[in-house]
Wavefront OBJ file of the C-alpha trace (Angstrom):
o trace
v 11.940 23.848 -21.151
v 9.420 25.500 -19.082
v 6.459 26.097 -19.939
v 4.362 29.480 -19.126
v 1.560 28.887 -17.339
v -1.781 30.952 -16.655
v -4.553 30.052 -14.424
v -8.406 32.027 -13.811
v -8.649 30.844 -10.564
v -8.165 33.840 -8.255
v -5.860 33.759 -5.210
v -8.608 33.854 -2.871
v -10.344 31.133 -4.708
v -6.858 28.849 -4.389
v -6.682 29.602 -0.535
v -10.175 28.594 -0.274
v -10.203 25.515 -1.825
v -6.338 24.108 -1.010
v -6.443 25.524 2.911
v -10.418 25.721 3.434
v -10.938 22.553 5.870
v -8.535 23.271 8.539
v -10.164 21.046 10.801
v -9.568 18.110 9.364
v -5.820 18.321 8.633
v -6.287 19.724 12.471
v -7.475 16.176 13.328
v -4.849 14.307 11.553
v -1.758 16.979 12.860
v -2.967 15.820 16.304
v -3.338 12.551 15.846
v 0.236 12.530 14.659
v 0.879 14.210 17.876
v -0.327 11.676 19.827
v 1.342 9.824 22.694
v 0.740 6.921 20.659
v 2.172 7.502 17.119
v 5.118 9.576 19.076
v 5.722 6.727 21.375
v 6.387 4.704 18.871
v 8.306 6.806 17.211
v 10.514 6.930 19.932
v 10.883 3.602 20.835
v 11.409 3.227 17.025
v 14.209 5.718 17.012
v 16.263 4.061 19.992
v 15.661 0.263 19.140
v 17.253 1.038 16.043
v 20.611 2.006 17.359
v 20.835 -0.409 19.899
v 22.390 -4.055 20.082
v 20.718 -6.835 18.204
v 20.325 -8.803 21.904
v 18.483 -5.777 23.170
v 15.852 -5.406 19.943
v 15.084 -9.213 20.304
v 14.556 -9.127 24.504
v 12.475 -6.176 24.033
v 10.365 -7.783 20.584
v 10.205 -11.392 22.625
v 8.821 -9.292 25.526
v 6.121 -7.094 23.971
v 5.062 -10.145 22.087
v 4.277 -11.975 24.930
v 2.355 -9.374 26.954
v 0.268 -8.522 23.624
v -0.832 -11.964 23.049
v -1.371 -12.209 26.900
v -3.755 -8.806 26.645
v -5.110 -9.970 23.483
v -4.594 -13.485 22.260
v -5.849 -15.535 24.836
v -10.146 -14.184 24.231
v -9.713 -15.117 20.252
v -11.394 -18.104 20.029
v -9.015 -19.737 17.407
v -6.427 -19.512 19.945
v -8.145 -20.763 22.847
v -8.918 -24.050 20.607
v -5.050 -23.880 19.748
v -3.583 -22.398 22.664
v 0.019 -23.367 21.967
v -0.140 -20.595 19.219
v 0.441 -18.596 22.205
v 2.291 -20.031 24.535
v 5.692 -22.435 22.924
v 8.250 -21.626 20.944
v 7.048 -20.135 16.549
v 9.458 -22.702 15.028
v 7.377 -25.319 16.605
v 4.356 -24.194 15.499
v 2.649 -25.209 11.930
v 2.242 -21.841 9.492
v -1.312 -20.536 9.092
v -1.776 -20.237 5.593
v -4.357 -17.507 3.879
v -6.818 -20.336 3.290
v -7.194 -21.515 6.791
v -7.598 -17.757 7.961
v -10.264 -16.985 4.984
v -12.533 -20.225 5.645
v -12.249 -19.439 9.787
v -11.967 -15.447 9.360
v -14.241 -14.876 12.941
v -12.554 -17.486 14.523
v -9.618 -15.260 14.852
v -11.205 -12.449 15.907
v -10.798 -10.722 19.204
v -14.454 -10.299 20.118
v -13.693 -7.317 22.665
v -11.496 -5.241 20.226
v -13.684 -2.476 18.312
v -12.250 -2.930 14.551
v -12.979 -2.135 11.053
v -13.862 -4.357 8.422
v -11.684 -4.005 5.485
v -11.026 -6.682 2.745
v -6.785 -7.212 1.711
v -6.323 -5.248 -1.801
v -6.586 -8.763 -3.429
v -3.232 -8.363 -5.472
v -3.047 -12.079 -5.823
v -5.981 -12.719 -7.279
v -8.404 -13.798 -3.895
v -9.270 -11.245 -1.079
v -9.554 -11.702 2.485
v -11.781 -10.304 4.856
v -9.992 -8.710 8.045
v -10.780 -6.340 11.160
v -8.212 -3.973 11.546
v -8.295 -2.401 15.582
v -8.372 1.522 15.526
v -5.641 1.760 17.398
v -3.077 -0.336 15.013
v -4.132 2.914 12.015
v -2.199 4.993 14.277
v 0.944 2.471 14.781
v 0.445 1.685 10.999
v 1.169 5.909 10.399
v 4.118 5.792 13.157
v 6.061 3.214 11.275
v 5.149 4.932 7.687
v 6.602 8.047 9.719
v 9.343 6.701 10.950
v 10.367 5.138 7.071
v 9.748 8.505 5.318
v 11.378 10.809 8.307
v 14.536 9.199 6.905
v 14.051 11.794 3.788
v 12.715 14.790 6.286
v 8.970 14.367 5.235
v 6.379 14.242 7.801
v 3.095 12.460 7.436
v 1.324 16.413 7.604
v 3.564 17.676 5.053
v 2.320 18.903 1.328
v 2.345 15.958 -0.508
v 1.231 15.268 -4.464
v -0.291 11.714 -4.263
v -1.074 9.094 -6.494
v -3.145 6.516 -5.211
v -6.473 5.125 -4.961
v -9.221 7.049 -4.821
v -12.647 7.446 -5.841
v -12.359 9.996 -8.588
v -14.998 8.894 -10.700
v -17.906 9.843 -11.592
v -18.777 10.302 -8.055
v -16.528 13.333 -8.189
v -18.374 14.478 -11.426
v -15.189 13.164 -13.380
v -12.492 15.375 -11.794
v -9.080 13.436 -11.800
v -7.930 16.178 -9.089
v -9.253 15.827 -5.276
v -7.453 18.358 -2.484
v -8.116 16.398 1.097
v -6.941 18.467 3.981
v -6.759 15.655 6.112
v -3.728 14.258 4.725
v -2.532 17.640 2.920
v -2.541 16.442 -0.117
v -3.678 16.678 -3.843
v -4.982 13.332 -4.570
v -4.668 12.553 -8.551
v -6.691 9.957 -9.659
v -4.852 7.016 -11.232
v -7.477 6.265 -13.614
v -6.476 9.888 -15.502
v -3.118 10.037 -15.970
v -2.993 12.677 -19.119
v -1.257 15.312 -20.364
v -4.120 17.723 -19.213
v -4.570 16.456 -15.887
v -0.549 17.188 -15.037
v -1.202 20.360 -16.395
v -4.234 21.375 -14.371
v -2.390 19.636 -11.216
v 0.729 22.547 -11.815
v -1.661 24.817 -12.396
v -2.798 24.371 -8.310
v 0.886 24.047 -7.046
v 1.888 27.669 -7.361
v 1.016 28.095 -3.302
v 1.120 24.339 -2.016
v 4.630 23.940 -2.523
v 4.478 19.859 -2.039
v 7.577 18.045 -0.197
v 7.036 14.936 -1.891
v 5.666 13.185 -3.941
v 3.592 9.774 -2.921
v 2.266 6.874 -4.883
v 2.265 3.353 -6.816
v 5.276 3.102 -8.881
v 3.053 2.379 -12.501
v 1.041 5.952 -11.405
v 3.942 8.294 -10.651
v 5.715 7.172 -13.995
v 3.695 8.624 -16.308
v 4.047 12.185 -14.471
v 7.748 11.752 -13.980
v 8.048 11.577 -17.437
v 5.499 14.438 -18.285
v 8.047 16.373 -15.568
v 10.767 16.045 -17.792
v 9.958 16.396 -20.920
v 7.747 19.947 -19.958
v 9.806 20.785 -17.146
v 11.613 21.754 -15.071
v 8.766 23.436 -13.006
v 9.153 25.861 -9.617
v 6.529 24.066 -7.942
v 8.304 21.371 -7.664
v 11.594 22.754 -6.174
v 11.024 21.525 -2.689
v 10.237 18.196 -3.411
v 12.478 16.000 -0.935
v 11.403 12.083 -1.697
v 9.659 10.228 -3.944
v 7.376 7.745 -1.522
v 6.266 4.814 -3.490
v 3.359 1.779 -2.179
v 1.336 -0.611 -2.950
v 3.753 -2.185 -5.765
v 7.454 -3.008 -6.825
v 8.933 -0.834 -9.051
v 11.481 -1.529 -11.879
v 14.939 0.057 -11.415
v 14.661 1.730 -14.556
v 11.670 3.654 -12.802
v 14.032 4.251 -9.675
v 16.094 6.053 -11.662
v 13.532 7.962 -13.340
v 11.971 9.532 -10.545
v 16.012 10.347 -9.314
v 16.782 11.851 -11.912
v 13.636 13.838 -12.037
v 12.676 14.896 -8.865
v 16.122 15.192 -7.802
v 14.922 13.323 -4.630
v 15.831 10.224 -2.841
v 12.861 7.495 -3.442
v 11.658 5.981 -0.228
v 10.328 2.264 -0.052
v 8.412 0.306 2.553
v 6.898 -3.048 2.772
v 3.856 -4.363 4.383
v 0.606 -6.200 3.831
v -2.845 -5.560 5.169
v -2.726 -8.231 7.524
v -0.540 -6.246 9.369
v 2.359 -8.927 10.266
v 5.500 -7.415 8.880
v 6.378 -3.981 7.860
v 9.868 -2.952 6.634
v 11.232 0.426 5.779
v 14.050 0.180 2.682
v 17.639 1.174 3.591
v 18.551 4.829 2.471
v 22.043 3.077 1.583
v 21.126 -0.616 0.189
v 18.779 -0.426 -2.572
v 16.620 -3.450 -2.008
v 17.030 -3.775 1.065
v 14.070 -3.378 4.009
v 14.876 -3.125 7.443
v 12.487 -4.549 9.655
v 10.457 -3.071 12.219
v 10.571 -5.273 15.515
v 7.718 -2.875 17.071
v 5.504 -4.710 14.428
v 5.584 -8.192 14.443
v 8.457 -10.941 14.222
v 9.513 -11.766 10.991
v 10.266 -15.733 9.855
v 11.985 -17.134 6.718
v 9.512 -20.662 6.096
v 10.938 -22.439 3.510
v 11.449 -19.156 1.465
v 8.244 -17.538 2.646
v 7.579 -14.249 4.804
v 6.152 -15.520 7.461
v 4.666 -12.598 10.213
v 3.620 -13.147 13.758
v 1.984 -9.478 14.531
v 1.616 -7.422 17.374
v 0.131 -4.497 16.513
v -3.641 -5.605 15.387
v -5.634 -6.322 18.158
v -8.817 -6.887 16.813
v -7.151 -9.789 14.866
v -3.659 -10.853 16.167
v -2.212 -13.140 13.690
v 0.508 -15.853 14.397
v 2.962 -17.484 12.090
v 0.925 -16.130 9.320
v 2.446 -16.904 5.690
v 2.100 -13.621 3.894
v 2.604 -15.931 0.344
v 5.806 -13.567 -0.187
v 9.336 -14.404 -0.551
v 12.522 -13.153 0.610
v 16.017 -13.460 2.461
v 16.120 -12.486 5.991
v 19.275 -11.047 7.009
v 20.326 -11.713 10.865
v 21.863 -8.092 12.526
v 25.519 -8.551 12.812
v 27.380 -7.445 16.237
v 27.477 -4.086 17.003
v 30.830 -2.778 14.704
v 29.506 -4.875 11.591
v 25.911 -3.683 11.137
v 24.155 -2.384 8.186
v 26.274 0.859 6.602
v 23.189 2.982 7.686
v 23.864 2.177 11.335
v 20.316 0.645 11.947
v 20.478 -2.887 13.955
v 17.349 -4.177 12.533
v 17.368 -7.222 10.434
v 17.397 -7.115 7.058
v 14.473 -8.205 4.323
v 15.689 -8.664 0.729
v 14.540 -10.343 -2.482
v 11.231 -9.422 -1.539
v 8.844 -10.558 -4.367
v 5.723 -12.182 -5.007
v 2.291 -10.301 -4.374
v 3.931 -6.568 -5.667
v 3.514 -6.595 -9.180
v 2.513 -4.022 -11.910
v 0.166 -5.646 -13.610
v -1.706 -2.644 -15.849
v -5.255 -2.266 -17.495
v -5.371 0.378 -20.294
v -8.162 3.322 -20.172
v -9.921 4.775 -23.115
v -6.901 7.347 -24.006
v -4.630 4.355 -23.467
v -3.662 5.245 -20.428
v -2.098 2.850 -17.904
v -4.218 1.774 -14.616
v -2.398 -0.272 -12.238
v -4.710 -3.115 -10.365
v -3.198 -1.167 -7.161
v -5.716 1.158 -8.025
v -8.424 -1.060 -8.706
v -8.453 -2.756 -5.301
v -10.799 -4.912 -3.257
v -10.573 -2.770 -0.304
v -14.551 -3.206 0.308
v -16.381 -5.732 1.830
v -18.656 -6.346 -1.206
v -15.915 -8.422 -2.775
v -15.499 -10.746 -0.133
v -18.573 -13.169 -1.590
v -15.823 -13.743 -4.368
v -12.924 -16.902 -3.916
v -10.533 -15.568 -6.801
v -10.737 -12.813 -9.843
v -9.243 -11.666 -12.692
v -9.075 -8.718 -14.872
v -8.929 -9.497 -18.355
v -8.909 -6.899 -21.153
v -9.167 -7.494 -24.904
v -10.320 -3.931 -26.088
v -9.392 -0.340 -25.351
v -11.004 1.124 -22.490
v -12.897 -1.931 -21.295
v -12.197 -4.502 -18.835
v -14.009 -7.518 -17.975
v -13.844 -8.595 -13.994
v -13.930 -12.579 -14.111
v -14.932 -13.676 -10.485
v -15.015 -17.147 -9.126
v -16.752 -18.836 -6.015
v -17.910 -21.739 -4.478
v -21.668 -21.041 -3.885
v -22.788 -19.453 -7.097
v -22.909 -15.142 -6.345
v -26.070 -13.838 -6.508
v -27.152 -11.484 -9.235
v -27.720 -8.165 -6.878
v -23.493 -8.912 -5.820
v -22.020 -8.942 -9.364
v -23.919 -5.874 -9.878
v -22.948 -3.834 -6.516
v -19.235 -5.417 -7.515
v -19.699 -3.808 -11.168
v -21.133 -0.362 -9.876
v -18.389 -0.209 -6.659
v -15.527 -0.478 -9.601
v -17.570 2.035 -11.960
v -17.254 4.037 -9.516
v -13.612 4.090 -9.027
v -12.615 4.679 -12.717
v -15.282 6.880 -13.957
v -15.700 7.506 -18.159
v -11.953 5.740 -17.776
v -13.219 2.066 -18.431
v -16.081 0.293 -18.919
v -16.640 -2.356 -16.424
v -18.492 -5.499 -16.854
v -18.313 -8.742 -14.294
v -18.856 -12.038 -14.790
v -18.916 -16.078 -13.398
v -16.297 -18.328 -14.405
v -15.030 -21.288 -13.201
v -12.391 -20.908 -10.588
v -9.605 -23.469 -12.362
v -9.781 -20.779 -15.386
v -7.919 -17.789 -13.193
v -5.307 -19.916 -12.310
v -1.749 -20.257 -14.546
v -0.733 -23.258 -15.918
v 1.054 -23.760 -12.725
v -2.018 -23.160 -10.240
v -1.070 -19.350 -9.752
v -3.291 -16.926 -9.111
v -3.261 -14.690 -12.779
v -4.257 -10.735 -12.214
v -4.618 -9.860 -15.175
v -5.141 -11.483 -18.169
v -4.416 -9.050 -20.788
v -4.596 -9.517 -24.602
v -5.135 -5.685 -25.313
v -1.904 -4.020 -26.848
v -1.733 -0.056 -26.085
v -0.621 2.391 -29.345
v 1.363 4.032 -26.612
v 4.020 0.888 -25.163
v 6.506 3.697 -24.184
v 4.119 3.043 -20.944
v 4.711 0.103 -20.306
v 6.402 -1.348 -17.214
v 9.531 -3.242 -18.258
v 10.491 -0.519 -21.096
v 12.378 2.394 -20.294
l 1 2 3 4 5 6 7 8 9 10 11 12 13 14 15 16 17 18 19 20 21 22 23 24 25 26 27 28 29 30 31 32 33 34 35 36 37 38 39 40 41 42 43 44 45 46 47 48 49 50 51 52 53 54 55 56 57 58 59 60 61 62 63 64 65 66 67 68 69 70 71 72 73 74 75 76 77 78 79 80 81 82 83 84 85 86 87 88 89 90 91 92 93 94 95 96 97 98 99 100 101 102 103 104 105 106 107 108 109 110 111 112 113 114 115 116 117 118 119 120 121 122 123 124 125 126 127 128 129 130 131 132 133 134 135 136 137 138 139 140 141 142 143 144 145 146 147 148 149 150 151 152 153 154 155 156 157 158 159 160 161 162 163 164 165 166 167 168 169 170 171 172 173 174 175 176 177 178 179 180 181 182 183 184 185 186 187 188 189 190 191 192 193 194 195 196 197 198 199 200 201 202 203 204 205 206 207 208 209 210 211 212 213 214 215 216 217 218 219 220 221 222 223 224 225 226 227 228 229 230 231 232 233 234 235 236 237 238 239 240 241 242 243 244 245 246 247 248 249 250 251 252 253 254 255 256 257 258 259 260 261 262 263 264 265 266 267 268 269 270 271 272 273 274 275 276 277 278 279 280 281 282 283 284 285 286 287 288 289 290 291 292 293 294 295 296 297 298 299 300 301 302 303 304 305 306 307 308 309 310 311 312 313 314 315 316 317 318 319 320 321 322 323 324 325 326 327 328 329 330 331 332 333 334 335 336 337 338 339 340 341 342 343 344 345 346 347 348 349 350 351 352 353 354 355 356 357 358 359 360 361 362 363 364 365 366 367 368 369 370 371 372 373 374 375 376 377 378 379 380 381 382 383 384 385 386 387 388 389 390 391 392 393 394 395 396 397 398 399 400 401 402 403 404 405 406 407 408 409 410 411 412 413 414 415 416 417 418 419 420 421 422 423 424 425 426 427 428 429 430 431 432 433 434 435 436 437 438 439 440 441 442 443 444 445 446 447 448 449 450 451 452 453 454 455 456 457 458 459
């Protein structure tokens, strides 16, 4: 049933705020323009319906002439120059730990990058540099994955993602950013009264789809259809879900909903594989030769990328497992007609994991991410929760962390959540975040939430 809905902003005041910073979204509309992100959209486009012997010439090819242009001046590589030369299967895997202890050492000294940290889903972030130029190929791919559903990277979207929505933001859960056309809703205030005030804005934006972790958009699917159904959300076209898995109960839930495909991709920060899901094989990712080559290593995704200059990586073991699929011939390949190889089984670093807010509402770690430099003094972590609305960041390291980084850590993830948790950090020793079989544990969690209709697993 549908609700009736009022709202005392005045049209004006809606234009203002929702269309206000053109220039931005200006920016990002041309940067989508761009020879780059189209040319790769192109190539993209006829790769895919081309023979299997074609797609590997051309990926063997522009691997070689980008590790020519920017392999040989990382200094890793010229200490280990068959990295770049011989054929991957004779080559040993670099594993996370090698790259985190000897981080500069593969490096690309004459490639202006960006620091960023991996989200850290596994319990131990790594410091990267990410080149300029690969956030551009990054958005062609993402383009290319949710073009599939006819959504474009500038369309209206409703998001669900990180963000810092905070207190920083003077604790509203709602943020409109031009750039990326979108309403940004925090996922640290996923309520009945935020969903509401978020309609309340639609009337005008109209959004295509709507884009976010799996554990975030659940709670507003289900909001949807028990207030619903609701005009503003007639247009919506797919569902775009990151950062985690989802549960095929949830799959069906935002189907049935949004009476939208859902659209899937996989990747890693690291930037060595990226794979857009089938729109006719649940489960299973097609992957992107423009990206990096993809290995099977003894049931590990193992990425050899080619679109990170700043920091190419070779034969890198993403700790994820799968099944690689080999393209068949031409008149046997995938139903969708795409020749690209195909990545199932994927598991391992997605996960919903979930820390409970002071209204018991569900925060996935997706949202609490590492994605700061700050946290990179820190070998492992762990969330662990014992009480509503507070959560206790357990951090390990070899050298003992000073006292001024647990409290920039404590303040950067205050931040982030706002009046939504209380944070606290602390210094444990690093055996204690690990499983009973040496795994890296996310979160510990002993709290139990009045609300378990939330909970991943439970439909």
């Amino acid at each position: 049933m549908t609700r009736a809905r009022t709202t005392s902003r005045t049209t004006s005041a809606k234009a203002g705020s929702v269309f206000g910073s053109r220039a931005a979204a200006a920016a990002f509309g041309a940067a989508y323009a761009s020879p780059l992100v189209q040319g790769h959209l192109r190539t993209l486009a006829r790769l895919e319906s081309a023979d299997a012997a074609e797609v590997r010439e051309w990926q063997l090819s522009r691997m070689a002439r980008f590790h020519r242009q920017w392999g040989r001046p990382v200094p890793y590589y010229q200490a280990h120059p068959e990295y770049l030369q011989g054929p991957l299967d004779d080559l040993p895997v670099l594993g996370k730990e090698t790259v985190r202890g000897l981080a500069g050492s593969f490096t690309n000294p004459r490639v202006p990058a960006r620091r960023v940290t991996t989200g850290g889903t596994g319990g131990r972030p790594l410091d990267l540099r990410i080149s300029y130029a690969s956030f551009f190929t990054e958005w062609a791919h993402i383009a290319h994955v949710w073009g599939r559903a006819g959504v474009r990277p500038t369309d209206p979207k409703i998001t669900f993602r990180g963000g810092s929505l905070g207190e920083g933001f003077a604790g509203r859960p709602i943020l409109f950013q031009p750039t990326y056309n979108h309403f940004l809703v925090s996922p640290f205030h996923l309520s009945d009264r935020t969903f509401e005030d978020l309609l309340d804005r639609l009337d005008e934006f109209r959004p295509m789809a709507v884009w976010g972790y799996p554990s975030a958009v659940t709670p507003f699917a289900r909001w949807v259809a028990r207030t619903g159904p609701h005009r503003a959300l007639n247009r919506i076209r797919a569902v775009l879900l990151a950062s985690e898995g989802a549960f095929d109960w949830q799959l069906t839930l935002f189907r049935d909903v949004f009476a939208a495909p859902v659209v899937r991709w996989y990747g890693q920060s690291e930037k060595v594989v990226f794979a857009g899901e089938c729109p006719r094989r649940t489960g299973a990712y097609h992957v992107a030769p423009t990206y990096g080559l993809t290995e099977i290593v003894d049931g590990r995704i193992v990425g050899t990328g080619m679109t990170n200059a700043a920091m190419p990586l070779v034969r890198y073991d993403t700790e994820d497992a799968g099944t690689l699929l080999p393209p068949g011939p031409h008149d046997a390949r995938c139903v969708c007609g795409s020749s690209f190889p195909v990545l199932t089984d994927v598991r391992g670093r997605w996960d919903q994991s979930l820390v409970y807010g002071t209204d018991d509402e569900p925060i996935s770690t997706a949202a609490l991410n590492f994605h700061d430099s700050s946290f990179a003094v820190f070998d492992r972590f762990q969330f662990r929760q014992e009480r509503r609305g507070e959560v206790e960041l357990r951090v390990a390291a070899a050298r003992r962390p000073e006292t001024s980084d647990l409290t920039r850590a404590r303040r950067l993830l205050q931040e982030r959540v706002g009046d939504r948790l209380r944070v606290s950090v602390t210094v444990v020793p690093p055996d204690t975040l690990l499983s009973i079989r040496g795994k890296g544990v996310t979160v510990d969690q002993h709290y139990r939430p009045a609300r378990t209709q939330e909970r991943p697993g439970m439909p």
